[in-house]
N, C-alpha and C positions, 0 to 999 in steps of 0.2 A: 701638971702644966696646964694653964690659959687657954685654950684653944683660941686663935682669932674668930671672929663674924667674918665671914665672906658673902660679899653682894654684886650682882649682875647691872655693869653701869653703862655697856654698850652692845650694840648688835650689830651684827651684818650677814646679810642670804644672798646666795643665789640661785636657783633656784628654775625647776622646769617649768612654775606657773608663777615668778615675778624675778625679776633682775635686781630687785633693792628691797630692804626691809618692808617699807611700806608697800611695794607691790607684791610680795608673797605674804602681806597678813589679807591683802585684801582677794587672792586667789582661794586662799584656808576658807574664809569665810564664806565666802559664794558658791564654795564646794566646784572648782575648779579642775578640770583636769589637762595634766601636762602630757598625757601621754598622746603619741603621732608618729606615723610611716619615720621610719631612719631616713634623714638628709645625707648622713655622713659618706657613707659607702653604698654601692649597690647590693641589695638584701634577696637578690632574685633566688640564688641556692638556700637562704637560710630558712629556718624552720620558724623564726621569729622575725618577722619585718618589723616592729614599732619600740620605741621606747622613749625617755621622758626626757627629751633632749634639751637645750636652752634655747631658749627662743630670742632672737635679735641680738646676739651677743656678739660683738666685734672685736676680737685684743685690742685693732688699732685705737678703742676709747679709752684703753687704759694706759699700754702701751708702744714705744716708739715702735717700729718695724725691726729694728736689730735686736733690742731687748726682748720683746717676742718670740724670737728663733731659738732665741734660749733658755726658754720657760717651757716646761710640757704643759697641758690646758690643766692639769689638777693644777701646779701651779702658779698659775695666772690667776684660777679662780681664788685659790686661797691666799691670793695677795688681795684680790679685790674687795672678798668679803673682808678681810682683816683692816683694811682702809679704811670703809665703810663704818667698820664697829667703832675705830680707834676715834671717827670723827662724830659717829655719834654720842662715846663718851666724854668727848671735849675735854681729852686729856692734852693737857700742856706741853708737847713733849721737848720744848728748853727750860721747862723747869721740873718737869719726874726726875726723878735718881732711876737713872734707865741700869746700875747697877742690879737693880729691884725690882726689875722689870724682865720677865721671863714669856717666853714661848712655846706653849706645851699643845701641838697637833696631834690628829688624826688621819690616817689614810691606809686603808685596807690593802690596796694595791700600788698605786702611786704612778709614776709614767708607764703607762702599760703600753701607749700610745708611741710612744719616744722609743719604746724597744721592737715593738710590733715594725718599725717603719726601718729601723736602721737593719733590723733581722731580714728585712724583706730584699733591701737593699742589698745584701750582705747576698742572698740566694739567687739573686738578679744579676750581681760578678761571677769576674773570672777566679772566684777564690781567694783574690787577693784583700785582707782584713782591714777595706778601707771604711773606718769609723769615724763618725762626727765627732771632734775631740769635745762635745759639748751633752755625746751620749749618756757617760756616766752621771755628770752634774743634775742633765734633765731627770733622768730616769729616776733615781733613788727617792725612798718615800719621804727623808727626812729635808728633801731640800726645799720643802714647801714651810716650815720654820725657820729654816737658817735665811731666805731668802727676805721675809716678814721682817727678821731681826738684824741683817745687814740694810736693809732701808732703812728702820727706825735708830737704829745703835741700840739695841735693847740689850744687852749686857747678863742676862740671867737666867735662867737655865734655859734650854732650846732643845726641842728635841721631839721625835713619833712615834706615838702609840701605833703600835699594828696587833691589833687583835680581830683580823677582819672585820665584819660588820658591828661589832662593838668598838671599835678603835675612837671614835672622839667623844662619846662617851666617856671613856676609858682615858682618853686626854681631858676629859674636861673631869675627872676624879682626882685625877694628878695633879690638876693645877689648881681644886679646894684644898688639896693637900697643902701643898707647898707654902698657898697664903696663910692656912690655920696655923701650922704650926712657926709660921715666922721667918720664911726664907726671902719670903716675897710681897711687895705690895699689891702688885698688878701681874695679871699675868691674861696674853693672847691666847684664847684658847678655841678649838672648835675643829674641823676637819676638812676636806675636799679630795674630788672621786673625778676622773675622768674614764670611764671602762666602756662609754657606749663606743665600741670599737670591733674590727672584725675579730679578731682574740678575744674579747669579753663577750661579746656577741655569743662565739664560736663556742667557746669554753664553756659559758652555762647552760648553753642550749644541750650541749655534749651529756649534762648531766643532769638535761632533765626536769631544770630549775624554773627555765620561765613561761609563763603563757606563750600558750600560739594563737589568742581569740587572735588574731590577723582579719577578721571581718570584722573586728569591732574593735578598733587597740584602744578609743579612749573609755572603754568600760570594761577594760581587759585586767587592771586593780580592782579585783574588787574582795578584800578581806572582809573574813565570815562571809561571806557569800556562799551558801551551799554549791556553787557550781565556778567555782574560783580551780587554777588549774595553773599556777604560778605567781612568781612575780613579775615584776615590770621594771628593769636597768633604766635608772634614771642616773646625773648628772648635777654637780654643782661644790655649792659649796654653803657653811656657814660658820661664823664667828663670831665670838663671845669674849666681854672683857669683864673678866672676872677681878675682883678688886677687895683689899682690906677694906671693911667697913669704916673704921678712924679715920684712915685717907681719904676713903672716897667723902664721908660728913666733911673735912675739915677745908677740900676742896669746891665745895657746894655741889657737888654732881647726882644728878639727875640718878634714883636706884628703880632699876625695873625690879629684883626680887631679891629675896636672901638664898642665897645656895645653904639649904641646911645639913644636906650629906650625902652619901653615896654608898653602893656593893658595887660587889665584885664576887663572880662565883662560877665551876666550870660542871657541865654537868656530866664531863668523863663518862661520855657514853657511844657515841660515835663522829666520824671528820666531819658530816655534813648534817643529818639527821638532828632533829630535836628527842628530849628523852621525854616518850612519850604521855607520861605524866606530869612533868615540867618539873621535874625535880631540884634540879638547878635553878631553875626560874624561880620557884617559892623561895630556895635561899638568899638566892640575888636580891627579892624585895625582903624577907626580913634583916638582910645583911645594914639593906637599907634605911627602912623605917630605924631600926636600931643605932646606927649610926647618928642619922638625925635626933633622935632624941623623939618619936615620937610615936602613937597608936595607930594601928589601920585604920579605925572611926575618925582619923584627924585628915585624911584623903579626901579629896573633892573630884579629882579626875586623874585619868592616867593615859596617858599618848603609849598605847603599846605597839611593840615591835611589828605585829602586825605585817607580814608581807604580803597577804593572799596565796598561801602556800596550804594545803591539803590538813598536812599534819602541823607543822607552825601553829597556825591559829589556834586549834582545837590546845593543844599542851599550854599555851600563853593561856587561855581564858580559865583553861582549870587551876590553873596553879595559880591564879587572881582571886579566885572562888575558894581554893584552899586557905590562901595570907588574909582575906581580907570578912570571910566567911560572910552573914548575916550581910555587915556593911556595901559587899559588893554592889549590889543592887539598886545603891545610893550614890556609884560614882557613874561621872558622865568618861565611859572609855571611850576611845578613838583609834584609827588608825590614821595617818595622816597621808599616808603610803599609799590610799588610791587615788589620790591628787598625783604627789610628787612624785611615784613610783620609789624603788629602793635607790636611796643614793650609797650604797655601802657603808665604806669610812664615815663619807659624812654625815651619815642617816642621824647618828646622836644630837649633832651638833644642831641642824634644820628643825628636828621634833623638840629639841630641849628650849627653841626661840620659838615653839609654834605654842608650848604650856604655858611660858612667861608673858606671851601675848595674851594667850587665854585670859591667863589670872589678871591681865593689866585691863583688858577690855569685858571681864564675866562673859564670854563667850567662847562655848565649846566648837571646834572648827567638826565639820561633820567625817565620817566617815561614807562615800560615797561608791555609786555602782552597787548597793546593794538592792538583790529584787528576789534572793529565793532562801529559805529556811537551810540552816543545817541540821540535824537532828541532833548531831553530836554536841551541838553549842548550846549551854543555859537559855533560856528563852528569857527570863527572867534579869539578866541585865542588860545594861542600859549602853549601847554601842552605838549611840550616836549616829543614828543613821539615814543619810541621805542627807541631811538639814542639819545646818548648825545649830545649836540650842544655847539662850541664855541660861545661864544663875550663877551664882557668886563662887569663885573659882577663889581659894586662900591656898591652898595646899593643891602641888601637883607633882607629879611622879613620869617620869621618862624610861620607857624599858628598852635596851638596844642588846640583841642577842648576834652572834657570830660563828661562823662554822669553825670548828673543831671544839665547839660546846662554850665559847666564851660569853658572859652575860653580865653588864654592865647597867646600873641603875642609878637615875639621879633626882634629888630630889628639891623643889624650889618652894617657900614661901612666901604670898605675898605681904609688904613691910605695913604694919599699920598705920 
């Protein structure tokens, strides 16, 4: 069988250092940092006061006030960003076969926010199980698809990926899927995270997860940084309109990149821990080159997962040094995660628009906050650091890794 071409014909972010596509390429580029004190809640008892929240984001600009109440913020954003992408691929949507037209999200958690509130409530009674009949709708991770595809009428497959922090990734695999082999012409894809909350907060502080630089949050990302000591719960969303190459030529639309292929691989080692060799991680990326069709020497850069986590970093860079050996040294990596901190769910989806920019604009977005050696990390590649750097970006590579060993890889090239 044919496989189809599949190509990237719209975008949409949002994101903790821009609220639209155009304002999170130009926060990437300036090496931008989203991270600041929590607005949300009072952080007096936590161990982490700061994370990469959204800045001037109102519902009421999107939506009415009643429709609102019945959106959790993952949501909202992933209606917003999917608006965004839909309008920047200038898809027709009364003349798509919206039959054809499918919805394949991301979200690690999904209303954590909507549950956290009603549970509280709920401890706050008399016992009596008075629940927002709008609890379950909000809460559940797949309603941020169904609700994409009851505004458009999209008609084709619908549905989320939860593979925590690889999950749109992991939706944006599913949905080259579905176009190569022929199910689909177009498909919304991409993911959205709302967890900067007292339970998200709570929860990974609990375990240990994220920085407490609390004197210093917006240099509190700082991946390979020898003195790095978590991550950073960030927020958002983004979205990608992934599209048949024949439709998207025959409709004249604009292509940022060719999705050439994807892994998928678990490193069955522990819930939360990376395997400290990246064992998994090396197959995820040959799973990937191999799918694509292509060599490690065909790479130009790779936006890796990258959290600023201890051991994280160190397993991603060796098992980059293992797949790509000799070549390593020759690609511009990134992490884009000391900007926008981790969005979870939607981390795939944000760094997979941040390669496609790269490669449209030859500019590598930097990896920022860095100021002290690791000994453990290759000296010898090239981690983008501090400063974004030109050169011609053809070939780029997305690493999105998740707790209980899940590791998702996608791969983009630019159209000549």
């Amino acid at each position: 069988m044919q496989l189809k071409r599949v190509v990237v014909t719209g975008m949409g972010a949002l994101t903790p250092i821009g609220n639209n596509l155009g304002a999170y390429w130009e926060g990437l580029k300036n090496g931008k940092s989203g991270c600041a004190p929590i607005t949300y809640f009072d952080t007096e008892k936590f161990k982490t006061k700061f994370a990469c929240e959204l800045k001037g984001y109102n519902p009421q600009d999107f939506f009415d006030r009643k429709e609102a109440r019945k959106l959790d913020r993952f949501a909202q954003y992933a209606l917003v960003s999917s608006d965004e992408a839909i309008a920047d691929a200038k898809l027709n949507l009364d003349e798509v076969n919206k039959l054809r037209v499918g919805v394949i999200w991301g979200a690690g958690i999904g209303g954590l926010e909507t549950f956290q509130q009603e549970v509280l409530n709920f401890a706050d009674g008399d016992g009596t199980p008075r629940f927002n009949p709008f609890f379950i709708p909000k809460m559940i991770a797949d309603i941020a698809p169904a609700n994409i595809s009851i505004k458009h009428g999209f008609m084709g497959p619908n549905y989320t990926t939860v593979s925590a922090c690889a999950s749109s990734a992991n939706a944006m695999f599913d949905a080259l899927n579905s176009i190569r082999l022929g199910y689909c012409d177009v498909i919304v894809t991409g993911g959205s995270e709302a967890a900067v909350t007292i339970a998200g907060m709570g929860g990974f502080n609990a375990m240990h997860a994220l920085s407490t630089r609390n004197e210093s949050p917006e240099t509190a990302s700082r991946p390979f940084d020898g003195t790095r000591d978590g991550f950073v719960l960030g927020e958002g969303a983004g979205a990608l309109i992934l599209e048949e190459y024949e439709h998207a030529k025959a409709r004249g639309a604009k292509i940022y990149a060719e999705v050439l292929g994807g892994g998928l691989s678990s490193d069955a080692h522990h819930m939360t821990a990376p395997h400290p060799e990246g064992v998994g991680v090396v197959e995820v990326m040959k799973n990937c080159l191999e799918n694509a069709g292509l060599k490690p020497e065909d790479v130009d850069h790779i936006n890796t997962h990258g959290t600023s986590t201890p051991l994280g970093d160190v397993a991603e860079l060796k098992a980059i040094s293992k797949v790509f050996g000799d070549h390593a040294k020759n690609i511009n990596i990134n992490s884009t995660k000391s900007m926008t901190g981790h969005l979870l769910g939607a981390a795939g989806a944000i760094e997979a628009i941040s390669v496609i920019l790269a490669m449209e604009n030859d500019l590598v977005p930097p990896t920022i906050n860095h100021s002290t050696i690791d000994e453990n990390i290759d000296s010898s590649l090239n981690l983008t650091l501090n400063k974004a750097q030109k050169r011609e970006v053809n070939v780029a590579m997305s690493n999105t890794f998740g707790f209980g060993g899940h590791n998702a890889c996608i791969l983009f090239k630019k159209l000549g």
